[in-house]
C-alpha positions as CSV (number, residue, x, y, z in Angstrom):
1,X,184.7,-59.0,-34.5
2,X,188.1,-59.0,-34.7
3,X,188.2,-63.2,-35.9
4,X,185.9,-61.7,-38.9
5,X,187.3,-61.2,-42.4
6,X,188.1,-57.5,-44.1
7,X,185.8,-58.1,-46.8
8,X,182.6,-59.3,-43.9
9,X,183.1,-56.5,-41.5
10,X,183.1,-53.8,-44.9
11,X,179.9,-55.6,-46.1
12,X,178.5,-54.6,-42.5
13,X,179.4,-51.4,-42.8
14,X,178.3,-50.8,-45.8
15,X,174.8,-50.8,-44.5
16,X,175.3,-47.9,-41.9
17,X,174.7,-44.7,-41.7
18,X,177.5,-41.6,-42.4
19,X,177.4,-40.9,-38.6
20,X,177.4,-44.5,-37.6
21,X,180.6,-45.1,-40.2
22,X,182.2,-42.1,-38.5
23,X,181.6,-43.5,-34.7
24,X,183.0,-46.7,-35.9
25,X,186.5,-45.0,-36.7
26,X,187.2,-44.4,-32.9
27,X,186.5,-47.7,-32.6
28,X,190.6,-48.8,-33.4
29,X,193.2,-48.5,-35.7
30,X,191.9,-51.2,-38.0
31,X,188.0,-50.2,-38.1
32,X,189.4,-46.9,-38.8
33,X,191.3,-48.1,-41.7
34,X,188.1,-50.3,-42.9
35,X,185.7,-47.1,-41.8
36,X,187.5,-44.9,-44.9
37,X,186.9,-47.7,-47.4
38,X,187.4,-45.8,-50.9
39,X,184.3,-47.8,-52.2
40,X,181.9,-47.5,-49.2
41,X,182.7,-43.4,-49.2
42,X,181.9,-43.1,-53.0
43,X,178.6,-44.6,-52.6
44,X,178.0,-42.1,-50.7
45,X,178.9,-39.2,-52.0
46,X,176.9,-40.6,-55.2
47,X,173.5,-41.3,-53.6
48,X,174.4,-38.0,-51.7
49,X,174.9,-35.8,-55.0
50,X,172.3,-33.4,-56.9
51,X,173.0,-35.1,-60.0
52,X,171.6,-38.7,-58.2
53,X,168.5,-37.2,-56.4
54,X,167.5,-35.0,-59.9
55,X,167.5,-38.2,-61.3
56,X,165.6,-40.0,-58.5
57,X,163.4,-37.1,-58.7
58,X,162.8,-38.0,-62.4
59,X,161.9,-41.7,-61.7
60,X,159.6,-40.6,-59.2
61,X,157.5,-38.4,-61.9
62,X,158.4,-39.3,-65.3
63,X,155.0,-37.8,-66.6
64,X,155.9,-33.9,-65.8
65,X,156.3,-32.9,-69.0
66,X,156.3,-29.0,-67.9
67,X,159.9,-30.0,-66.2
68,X,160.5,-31.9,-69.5
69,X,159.9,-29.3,-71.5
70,X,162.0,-26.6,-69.5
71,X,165.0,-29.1,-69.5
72,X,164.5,-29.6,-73.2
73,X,165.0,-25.8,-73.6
74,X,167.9,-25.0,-71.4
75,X,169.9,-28.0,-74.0
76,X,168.7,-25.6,-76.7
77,X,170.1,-22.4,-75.0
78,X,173.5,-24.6,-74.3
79,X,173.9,-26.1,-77.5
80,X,173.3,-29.1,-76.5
81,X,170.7,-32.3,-78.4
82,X,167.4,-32.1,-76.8
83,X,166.6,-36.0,-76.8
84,X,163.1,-37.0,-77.0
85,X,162.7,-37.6,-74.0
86,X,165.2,-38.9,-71.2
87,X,162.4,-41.3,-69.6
88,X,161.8,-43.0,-72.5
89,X,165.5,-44.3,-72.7
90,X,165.7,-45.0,-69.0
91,X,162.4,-47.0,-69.8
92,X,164.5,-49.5,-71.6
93,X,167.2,-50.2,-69.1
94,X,166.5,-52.4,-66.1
95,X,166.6,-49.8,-62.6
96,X,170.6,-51.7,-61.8
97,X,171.6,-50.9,-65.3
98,X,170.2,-47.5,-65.3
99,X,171.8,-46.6,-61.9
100,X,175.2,-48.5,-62.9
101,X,174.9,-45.5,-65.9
102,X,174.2,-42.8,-63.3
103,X,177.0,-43.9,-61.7
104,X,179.8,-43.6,-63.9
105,X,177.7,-40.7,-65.4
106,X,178.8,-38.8,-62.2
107,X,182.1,-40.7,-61.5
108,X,184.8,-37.7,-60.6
109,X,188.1,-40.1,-61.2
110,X,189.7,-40.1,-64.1
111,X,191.0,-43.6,-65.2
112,X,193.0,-45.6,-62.7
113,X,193.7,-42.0,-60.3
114,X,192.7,-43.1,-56.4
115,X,190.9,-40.4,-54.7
116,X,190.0,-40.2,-50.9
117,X,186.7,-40.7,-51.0
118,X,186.0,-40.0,-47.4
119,X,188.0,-36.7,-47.9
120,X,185.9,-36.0,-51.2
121,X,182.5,-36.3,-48.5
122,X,183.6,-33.6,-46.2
123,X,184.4,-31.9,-49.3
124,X,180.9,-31.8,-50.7
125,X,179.0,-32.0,-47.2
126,X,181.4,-31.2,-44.4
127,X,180.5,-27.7,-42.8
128,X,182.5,-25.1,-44.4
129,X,185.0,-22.7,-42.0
130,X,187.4,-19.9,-42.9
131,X,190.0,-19.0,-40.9
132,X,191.2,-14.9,-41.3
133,X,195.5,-14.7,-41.1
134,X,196.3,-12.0,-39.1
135,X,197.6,-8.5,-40.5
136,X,201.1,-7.4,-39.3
137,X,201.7,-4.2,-37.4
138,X,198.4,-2.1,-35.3
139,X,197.0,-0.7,-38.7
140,X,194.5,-1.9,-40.9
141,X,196.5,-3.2,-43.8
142,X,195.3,-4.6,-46.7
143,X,196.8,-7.3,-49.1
144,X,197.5,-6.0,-52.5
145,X,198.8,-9.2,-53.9
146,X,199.5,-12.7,-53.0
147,X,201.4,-15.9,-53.6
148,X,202.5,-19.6,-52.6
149,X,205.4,-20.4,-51.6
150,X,206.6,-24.3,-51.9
151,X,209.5,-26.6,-50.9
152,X,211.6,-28.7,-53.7
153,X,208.7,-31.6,-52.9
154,X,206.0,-29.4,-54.1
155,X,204.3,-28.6,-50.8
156,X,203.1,-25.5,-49.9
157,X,205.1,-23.6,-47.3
158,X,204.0,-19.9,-47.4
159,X,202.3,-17.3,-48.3
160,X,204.2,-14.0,-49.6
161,X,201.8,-11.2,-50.5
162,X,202.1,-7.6,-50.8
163,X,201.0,-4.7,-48.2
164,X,199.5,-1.8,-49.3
165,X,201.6,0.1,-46.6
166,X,204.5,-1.3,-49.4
167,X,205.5,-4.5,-47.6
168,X,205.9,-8.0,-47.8
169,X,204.4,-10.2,-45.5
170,X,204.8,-14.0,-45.3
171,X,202.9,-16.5,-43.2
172,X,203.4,-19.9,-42.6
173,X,201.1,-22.6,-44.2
174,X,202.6,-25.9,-44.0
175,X,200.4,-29.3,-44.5
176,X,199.0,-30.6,-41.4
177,X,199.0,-34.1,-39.8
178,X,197.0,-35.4,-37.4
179,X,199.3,-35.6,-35.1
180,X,200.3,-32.5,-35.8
181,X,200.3,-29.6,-33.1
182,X,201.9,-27.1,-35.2
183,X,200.6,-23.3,-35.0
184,X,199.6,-22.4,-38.7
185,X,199.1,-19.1,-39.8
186,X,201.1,-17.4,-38.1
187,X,203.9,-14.3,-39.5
188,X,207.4,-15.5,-39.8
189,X,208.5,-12.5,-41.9
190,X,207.8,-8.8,-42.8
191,X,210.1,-6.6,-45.0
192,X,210.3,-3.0,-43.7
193,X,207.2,-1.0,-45.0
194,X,208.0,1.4,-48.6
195,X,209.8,-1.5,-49.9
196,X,207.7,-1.9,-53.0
197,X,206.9,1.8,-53.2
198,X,210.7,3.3,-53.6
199,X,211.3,2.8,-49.9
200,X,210.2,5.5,-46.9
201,X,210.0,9.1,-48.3
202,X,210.3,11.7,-46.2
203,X,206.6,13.7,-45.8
204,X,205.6,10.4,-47.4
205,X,202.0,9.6,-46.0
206,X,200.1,6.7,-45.2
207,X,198.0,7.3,-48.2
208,X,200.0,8.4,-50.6
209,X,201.8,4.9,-50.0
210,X,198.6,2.6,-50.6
211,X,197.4,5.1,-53.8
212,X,201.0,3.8,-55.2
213,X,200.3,0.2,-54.3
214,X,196.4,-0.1,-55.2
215,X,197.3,2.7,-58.0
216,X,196.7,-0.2,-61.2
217,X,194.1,-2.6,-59.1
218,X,196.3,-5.7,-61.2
219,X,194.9,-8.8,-59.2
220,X,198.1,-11.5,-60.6
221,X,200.4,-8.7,-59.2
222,X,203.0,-11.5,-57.7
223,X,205.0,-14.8,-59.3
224,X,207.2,-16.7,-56.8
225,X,209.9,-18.6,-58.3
226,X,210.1,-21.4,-56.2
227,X,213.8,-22.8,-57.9
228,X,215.6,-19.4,-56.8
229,X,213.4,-18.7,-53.6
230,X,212.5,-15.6,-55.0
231,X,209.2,-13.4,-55.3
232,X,208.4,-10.8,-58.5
233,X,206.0,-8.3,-57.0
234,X,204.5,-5.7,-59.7
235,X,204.0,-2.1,-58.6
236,X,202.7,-0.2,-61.5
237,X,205.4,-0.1,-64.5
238,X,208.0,-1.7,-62.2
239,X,208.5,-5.7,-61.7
240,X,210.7,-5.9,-58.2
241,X,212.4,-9.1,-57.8
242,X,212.8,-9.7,-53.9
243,X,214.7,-12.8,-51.9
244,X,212.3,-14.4,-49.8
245,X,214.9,-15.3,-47.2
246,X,215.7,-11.7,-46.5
247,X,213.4,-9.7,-47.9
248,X,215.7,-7.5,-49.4
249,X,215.1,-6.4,-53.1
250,X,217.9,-7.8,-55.8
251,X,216.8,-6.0,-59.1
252,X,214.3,-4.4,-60.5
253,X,212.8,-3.5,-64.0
254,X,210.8,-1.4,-65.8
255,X,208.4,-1.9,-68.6
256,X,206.8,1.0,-71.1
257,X,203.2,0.6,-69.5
258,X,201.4,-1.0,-66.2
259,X,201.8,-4.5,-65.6
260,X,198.5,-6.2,-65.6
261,X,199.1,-9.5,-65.1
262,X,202.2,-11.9,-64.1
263,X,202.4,-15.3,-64.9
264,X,203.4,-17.9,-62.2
265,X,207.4,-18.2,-62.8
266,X,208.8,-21.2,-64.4
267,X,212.6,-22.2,-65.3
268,X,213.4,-18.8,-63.8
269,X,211.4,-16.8,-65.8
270,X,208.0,-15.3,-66.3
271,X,205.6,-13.6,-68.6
272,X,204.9,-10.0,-67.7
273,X,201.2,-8.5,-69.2
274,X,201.1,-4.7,-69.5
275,X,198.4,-2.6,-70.7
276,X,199.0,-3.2,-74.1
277,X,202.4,-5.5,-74.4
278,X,203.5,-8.7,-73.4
279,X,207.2,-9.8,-72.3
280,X,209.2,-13.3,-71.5
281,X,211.1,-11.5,-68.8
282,X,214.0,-13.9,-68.0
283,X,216.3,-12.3,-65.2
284,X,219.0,-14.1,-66.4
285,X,219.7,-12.4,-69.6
286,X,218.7,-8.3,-69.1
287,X,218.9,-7.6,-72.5
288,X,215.8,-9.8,-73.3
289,X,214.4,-8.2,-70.4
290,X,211.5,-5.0,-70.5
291,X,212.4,-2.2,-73.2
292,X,213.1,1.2,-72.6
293,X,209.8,3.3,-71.5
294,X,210.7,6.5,-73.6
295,X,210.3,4.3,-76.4
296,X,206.2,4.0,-75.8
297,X,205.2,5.3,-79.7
298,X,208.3,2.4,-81.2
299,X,206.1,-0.3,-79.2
300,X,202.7,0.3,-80.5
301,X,203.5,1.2,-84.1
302,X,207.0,-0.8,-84.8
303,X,207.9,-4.4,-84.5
304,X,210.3,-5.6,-82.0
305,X,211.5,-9.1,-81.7
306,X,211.2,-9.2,-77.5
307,X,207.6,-8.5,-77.0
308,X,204.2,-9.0,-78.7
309,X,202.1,-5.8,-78.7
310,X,198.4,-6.3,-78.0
311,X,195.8,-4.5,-80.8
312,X,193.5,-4.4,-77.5
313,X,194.4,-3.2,-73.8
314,X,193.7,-5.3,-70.7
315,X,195.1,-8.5,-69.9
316,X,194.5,-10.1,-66.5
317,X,195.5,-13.6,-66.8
318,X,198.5,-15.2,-67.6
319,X,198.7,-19.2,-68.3
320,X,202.2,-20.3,-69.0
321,X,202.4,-24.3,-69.6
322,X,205.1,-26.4,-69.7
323,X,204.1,-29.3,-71.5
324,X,204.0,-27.3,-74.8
325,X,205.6,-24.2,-74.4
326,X,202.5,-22.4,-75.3
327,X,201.3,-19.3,-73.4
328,X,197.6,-18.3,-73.0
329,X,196.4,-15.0,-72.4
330,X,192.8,-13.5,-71.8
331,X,191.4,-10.3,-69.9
332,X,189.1,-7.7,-71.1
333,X,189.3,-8.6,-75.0
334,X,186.7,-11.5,-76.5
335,X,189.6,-14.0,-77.7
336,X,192.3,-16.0,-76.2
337,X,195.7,-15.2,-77.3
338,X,198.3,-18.4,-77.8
339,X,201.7,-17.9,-78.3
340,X,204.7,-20.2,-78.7
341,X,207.2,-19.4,-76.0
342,X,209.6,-21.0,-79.1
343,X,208.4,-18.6,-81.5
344,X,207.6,-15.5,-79.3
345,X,206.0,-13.0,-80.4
346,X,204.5,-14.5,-83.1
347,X,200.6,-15.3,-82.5
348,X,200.0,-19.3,-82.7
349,X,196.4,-18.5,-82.7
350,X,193.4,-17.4,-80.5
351,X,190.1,-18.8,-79.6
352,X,186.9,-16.8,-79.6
353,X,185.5,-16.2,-76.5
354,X,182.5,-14.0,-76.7
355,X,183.7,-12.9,-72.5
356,X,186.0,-11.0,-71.0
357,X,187.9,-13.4,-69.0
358,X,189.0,-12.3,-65.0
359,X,190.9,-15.4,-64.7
360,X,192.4,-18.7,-66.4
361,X,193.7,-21.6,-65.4
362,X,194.5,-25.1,-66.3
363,X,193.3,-29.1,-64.9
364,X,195.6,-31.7,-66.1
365,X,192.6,-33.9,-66.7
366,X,191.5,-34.3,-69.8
367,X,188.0,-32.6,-71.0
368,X,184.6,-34.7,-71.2
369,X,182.8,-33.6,-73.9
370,X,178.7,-32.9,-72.9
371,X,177.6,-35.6,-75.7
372,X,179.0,-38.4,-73.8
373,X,176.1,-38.1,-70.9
374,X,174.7,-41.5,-70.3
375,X,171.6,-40.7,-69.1
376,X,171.4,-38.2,-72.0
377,X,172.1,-40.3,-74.6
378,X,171.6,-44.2,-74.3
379,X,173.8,-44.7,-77.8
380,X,176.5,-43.5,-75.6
381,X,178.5,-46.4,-73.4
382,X,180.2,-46.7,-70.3
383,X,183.7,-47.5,-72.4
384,X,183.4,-44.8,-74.4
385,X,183.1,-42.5,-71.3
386,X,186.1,-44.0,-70.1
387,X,188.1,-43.5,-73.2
388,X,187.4,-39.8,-72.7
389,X,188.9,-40.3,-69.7
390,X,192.1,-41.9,-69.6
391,X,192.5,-39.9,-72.8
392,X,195.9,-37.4,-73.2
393,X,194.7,-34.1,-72.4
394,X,194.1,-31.2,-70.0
395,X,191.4,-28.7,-69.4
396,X,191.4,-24.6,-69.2
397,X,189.5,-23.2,-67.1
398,X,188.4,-19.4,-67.8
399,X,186.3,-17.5,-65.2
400,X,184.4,-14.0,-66.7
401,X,181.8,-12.3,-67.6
402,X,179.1,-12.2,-70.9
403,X,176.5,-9.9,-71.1
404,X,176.1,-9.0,-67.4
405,X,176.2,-12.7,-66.2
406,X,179.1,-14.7,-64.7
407,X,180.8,-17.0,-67.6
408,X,182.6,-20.1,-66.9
409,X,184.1,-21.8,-69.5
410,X,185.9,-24.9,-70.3
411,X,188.5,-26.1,-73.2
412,X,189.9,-29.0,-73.7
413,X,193.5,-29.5,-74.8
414,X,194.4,-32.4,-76.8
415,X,198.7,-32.7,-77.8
416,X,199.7,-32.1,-81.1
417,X,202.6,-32.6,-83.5
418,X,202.5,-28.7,-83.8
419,X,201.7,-28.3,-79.6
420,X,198.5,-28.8,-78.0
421,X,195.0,-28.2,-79.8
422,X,191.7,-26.9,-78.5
423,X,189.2,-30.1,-79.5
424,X,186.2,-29.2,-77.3
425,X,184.8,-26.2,-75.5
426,X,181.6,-25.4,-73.7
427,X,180.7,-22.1,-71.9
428,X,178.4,-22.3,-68.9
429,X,176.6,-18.5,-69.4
430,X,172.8,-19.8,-67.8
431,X,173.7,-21.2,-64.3
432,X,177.4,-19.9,-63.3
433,X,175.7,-16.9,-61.8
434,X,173.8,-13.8,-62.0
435,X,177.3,-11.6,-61.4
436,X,180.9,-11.7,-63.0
437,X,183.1,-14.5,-62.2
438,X,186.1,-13.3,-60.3
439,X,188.6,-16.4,-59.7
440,X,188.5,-20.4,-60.8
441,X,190.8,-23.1,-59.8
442,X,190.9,-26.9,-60.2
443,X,190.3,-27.7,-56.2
444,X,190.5,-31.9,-55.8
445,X,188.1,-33.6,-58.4
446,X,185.5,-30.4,-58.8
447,X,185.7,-26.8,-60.3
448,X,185.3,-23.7,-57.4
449,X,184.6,-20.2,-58.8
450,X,184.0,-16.8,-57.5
451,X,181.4,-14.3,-58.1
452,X,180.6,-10.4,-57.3
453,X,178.2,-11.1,-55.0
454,X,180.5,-12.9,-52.3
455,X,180.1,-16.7,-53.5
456,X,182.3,-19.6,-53.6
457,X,180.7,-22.6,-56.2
458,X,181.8,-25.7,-56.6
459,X,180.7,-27.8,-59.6
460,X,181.2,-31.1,-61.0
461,X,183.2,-32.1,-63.9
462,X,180.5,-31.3,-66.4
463,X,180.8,-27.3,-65.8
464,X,176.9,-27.2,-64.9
465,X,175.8,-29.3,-61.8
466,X,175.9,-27.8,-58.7
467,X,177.9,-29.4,-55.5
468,X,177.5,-26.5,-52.8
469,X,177.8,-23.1,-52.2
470,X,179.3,-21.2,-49.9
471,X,179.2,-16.7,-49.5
472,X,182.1,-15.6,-47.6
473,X,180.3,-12.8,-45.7
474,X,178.5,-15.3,-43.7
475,X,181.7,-16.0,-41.9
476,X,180.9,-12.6,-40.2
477,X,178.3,-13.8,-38.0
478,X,179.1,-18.0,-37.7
479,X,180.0,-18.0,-34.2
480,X,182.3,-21.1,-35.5
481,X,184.4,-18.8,-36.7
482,X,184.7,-16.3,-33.8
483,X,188.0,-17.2,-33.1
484,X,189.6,-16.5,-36.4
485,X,187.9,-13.7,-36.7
486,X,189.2,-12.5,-33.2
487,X,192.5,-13.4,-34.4
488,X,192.3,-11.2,-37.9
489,X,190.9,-8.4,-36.5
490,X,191.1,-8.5,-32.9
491,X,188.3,-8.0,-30.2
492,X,186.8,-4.8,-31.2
493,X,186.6,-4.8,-35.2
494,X,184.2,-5.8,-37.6
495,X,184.5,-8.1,-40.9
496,X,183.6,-5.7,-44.0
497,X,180.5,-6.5,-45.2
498,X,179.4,-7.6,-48.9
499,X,183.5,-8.7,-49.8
500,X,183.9,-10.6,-52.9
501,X,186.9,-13.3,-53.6
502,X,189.1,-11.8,-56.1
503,X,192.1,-14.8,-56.1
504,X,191.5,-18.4,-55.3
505,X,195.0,-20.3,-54.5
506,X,194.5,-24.5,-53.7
507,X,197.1,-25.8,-50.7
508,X,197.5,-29.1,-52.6
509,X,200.8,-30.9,-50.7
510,X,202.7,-33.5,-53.1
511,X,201.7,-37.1,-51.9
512,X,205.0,-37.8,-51.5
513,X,204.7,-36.0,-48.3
514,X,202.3,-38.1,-46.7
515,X,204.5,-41.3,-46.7
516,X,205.7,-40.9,-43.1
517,X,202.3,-39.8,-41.5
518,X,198.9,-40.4,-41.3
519,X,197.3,-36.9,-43.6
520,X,194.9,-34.5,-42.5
521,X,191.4,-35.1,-44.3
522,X,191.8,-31.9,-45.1
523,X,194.5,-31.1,-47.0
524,X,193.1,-29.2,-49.7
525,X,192.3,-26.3,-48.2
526,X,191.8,-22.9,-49.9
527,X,193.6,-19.7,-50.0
528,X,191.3,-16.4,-50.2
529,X,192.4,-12.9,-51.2
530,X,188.9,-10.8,-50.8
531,X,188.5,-7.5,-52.5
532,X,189.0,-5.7,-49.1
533,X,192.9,-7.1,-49.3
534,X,191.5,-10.0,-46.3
535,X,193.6,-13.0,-46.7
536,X,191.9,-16.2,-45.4
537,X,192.1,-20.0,-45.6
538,X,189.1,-22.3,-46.4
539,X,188.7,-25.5,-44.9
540,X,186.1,-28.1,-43.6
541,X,185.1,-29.7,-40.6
542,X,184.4,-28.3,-37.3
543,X,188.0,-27.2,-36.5
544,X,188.8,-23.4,-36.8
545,X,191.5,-23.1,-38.9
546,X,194.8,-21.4,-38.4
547,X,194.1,-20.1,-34.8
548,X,196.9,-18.7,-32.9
549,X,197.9,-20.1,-29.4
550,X,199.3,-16.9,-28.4
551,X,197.4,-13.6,-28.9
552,X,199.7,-10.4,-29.6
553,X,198.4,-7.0,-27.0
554,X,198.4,-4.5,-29.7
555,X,198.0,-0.6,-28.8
556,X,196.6,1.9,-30.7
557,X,197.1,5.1,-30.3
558,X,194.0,7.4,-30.5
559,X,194.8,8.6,-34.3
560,X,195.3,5.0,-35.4
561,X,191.7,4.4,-33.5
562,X,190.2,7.4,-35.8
563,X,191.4,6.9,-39.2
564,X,190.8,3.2,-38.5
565,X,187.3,3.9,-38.2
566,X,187.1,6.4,-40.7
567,X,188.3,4.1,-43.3
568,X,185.6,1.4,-41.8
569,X,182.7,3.5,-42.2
570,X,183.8,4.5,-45.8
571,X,184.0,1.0,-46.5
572,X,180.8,0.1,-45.5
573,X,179.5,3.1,-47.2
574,X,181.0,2.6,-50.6
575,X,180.1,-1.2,-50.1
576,X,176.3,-0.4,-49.7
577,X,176.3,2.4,-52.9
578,X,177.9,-0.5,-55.4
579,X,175.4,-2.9,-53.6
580,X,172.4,-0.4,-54.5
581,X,174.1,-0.4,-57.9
582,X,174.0,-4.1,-58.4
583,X,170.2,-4.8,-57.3
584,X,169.3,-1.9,-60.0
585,X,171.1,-3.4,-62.5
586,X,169.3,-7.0,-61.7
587,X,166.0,-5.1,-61.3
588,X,166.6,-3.8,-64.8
589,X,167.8,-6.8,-66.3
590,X,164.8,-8.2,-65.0
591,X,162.3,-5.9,-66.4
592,X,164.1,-6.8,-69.5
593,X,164.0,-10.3,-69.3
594,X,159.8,-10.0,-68.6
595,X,159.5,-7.6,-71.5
596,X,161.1,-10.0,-74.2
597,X,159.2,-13.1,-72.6
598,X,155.4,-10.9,-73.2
């Protein structure tokens, strides 16, 4: 074997199985080299995709025209051309033609980009794991807010979030190698508790502390400027500006009405969302800064040249880019609001939405319109589906809710002499899911979302076909995960029950970083903030993630036992009541639904 060409022993391999081609890697240094061929991998992930087997599916009974006919509608309800019917164009391709359109139908890379193919498998098929970082201190804290922390090569390095006990905590998150032994996860660095809620009051309780820090509920409560090594932490009207080297608070500032949303920080500065203004909050020059809050009445009815005023309360996402200095804003209204950081506060324009968004986000890949589907439409060629492709561009990403049902929605952004354009949009309201969308993120070449019911989705490019899904609470009984679990919560809790995903942050390392080593398949890994304040990292494969090699002996004293319990069992009742809630309001939607259809 070893006199054979590269290009022989591929062609072998390419006739084995996944678990043969994964034996073979242990083989040696070269077979494991040829055992991760890009092309080989890709094959499989294509005849291993929905999209490949609904179409095999099709082939097999091209006369079910009850399936037809149901297809034909759902194009309807997403505004899409109902052809005449799909077999009858496949009918006039030979089956190499018509698969070499599937193909590059379901392609994820974008132009000449080189993707890990073998990475992209565990991705899609790999089992799923999620490993629970461990809370400081013998109490039950919860995370009110959190944030990535990377190096000048743009790897991630730590996660800084917020207590509800008024704290900072930061863990350690740095890539791993294979040949890597490093300890992950654990806590290099806790401020002292109160810092966030005017510091340690005396007759100051326990309570009265989270009520301040949970007081607003804002989800994009923390920026890290990653420039200056410093954090921006909101706590109601106040934005805190802390050094993440020693935790100790440099300056703080305070706007006329809760902050809602923070923007991540860029060029050492940020945009701030209140209830019902928004500010370019540069630390650098404090008279640009927040505005006085006595002057609440001047805000809403006057003009003023350092903040835009909102007509409608409730923003909860922030998207500041730096390609064209726009901003984007969405949260409980129906639009999108653009603004030119250039021109601020002056309104570029908005974009209707129809949803109120929970979350927004950009991919800098541009966005494929639905009318170039190949198997769709056979007018439609491979070149021009690569010309969409390789075309300038980006995509937002907006996660919400319309009319009861979880929204996802995607524009694309095309540059412009007068800064980026929106040329194409479509809104995924049938199959995102049957609860609001919480959190969406760009994670390697697919879209993952949150819900209200618990679920993680992941999608392909065109915003509709299913890759897997995953619900968080089944991490509670995997015993694969028992020792994560054991970690967060040591030996005698329990993970809450029914949690939802309420922040989605990708641990996407620079590629410079992996010139020296051999990476980790599985390198872009996911950061979870659950609406119980858990904070956990995603990942696939059969290795727990994050596990400490030392446990810490913590002792509770026989209070702390109590109220810990206390605050359990109200969880778990509150967590039932708002489940009870949600199956009514299915059951009713349902009832609906039958009623309209008779």
């Amino acid at each position: 074997m070893d006199k054979l060409p590269d290009e022989l022993i591929l062609q072998i391999l390419s006739f084995l199985d996944v678990d043969q081609l994964v034996r073979c890697q242990y083989l040696s240094h070269r077979f494991l080299d040829l055992s991760r061929d890009d092309n080989i991998w890709k094959l499989e992930c294509f005849d291993a995709s929905r999209a490949e087997a609904r179409r095999r599916r099709l082939r097999i009974d091209p006369a079910n025209t009850q399936l037809h006919t149901l297809r034909s509608a759902f194009n309807e309800l997403s505004g899409q051309p109902s052809p005449s019917s799909d077999q009858d164009a496949a009918s006039k391709l030979s089956p190499a033609a018509e698969t070499q359109r599937a193909f590059a139908n379901w392609d994820p890379s974008y132009g000449n980009e080189t993707i890990d193919f073998y990475g992209e498998y565990i991705h899609r098929h790999g089992p799923i794991n999620i490993g629970w970082l461990s809370m400081p201190g013998s109490e039950s804290l919860e995370a009110t807010g959190l944030g990535l922390v990377r190096d000048s090569d743009g790897d991630p390095q730590h996660l800084a979030a917020s207590l509800d006990d008024g704290s900072i905590c930061i863990w350690d998150v740095q890539p791993r190698y294979t040949d890597s032994d490093l300890s992950q996860g654990r806590i290099v660095g806790r401020s002292s508790p109160g810092l966030l809620a005017g510091g340690p009051r005396a007759g100051q309780s326990r309570q009265e502390t989270k009520a301040i820090m949970t007081e607003t509920g804002a989800v994009e409560s923390v920026s890290i400027d990653n420039n200056r090594g410093k954090g921006y932490f909101a706590q109601n009207s106040t934005l805190i500006e802390v050094d993440l080297d020693t935790l100790q608070i440099v300056s703080q500032e305070t706007f006329p009405f809760p902050i809602a949303a923070l923007s991540q920080a860029r060029n050492s500065s940020l945009v701030v969302g209140t209830n019902w203004t928004v500010h370019i909050h540069d630390p650098r020059n404090k008279s640009r800064s927040a505005v006085n809050p006595s002057l609440q009445c001047e805000i809403i009815g006057g003009p003023a040249s350092n903040h835009a005023s909102l007509s409608q309360p409730g923003p909860l996402s922030i998207l500041d880019r730096v390609q064209d200095e726009s901003i984007w804003i969405a949260g409980r209204f129906t639009h999108l609001l653009n603004y030119d950081r250039r021109f601020f506060p002056k309104v570029r324009g908005t974009v209707h939405s129809g949803g109120r968004i929970s979350c927004i986000t950009e991919r800098p890949r541009p966005y494929v319109p639905r009318s170039l589907d190949l198997l769709q439409d056979p007018s439609v060629s491979i070149s021009d589906v690569y010309a969409a492709k390789t075309a300038l561009g980006s995509t937002i990403l907006a996660a919400g809710e319309y009319k009861g049902k979880g929204s996802l929605e995607f524009y694309g952004l095309a540059p412009s002499p007068s800064g980026s354009v929106i040329t194409e949009s479509y809104r995924n309201r049938q199959t995102a899911a049957s609860t609001r969308l919480l959190s969406v993120a760009a994670h390697g070449n697919s879209t993952v979302f949150s819900d209200g019911d618990g679920n993680l989705k992941w999608i392909e490019r065109d915003g509709m076909t299913t890759i897997r899904t995953y619900n968080i609470n089944e991490a509670v009984v995997a015993p694969s995960f028992n020792q994560a679990q054991s970690t967060a919560q040591g030996p005698d809790d329990e993970s809450s029950q029914g949690d939802i995903v309420q922040k989605i942050i990708p641990l996407q390392p620079s590629a410079r970083s992996w010139s020296s080593k051999r990476p980790d398949v599985n390198q872009t890994d996911l950061v979870l903030k659950t609406g119980d304040g858990r904070v956990g990292v995603l990942g696939f494969g059969h290795k727990t993630l994050y596990s400490r090699e030392e446990e810490e002996t913590v002792v509770e004293t026989t209070e702390e036992r109590v109220r810990r319990d206390a605050e359990k069992q109200y969880r778990e009742t509150l967590g039932r009541a708002l489940q009870s809630q949600a199956d009514e309001v299915r059951f009713m939607r349902g009832l609906g639904m039958a009623f309209g259809m008779s």
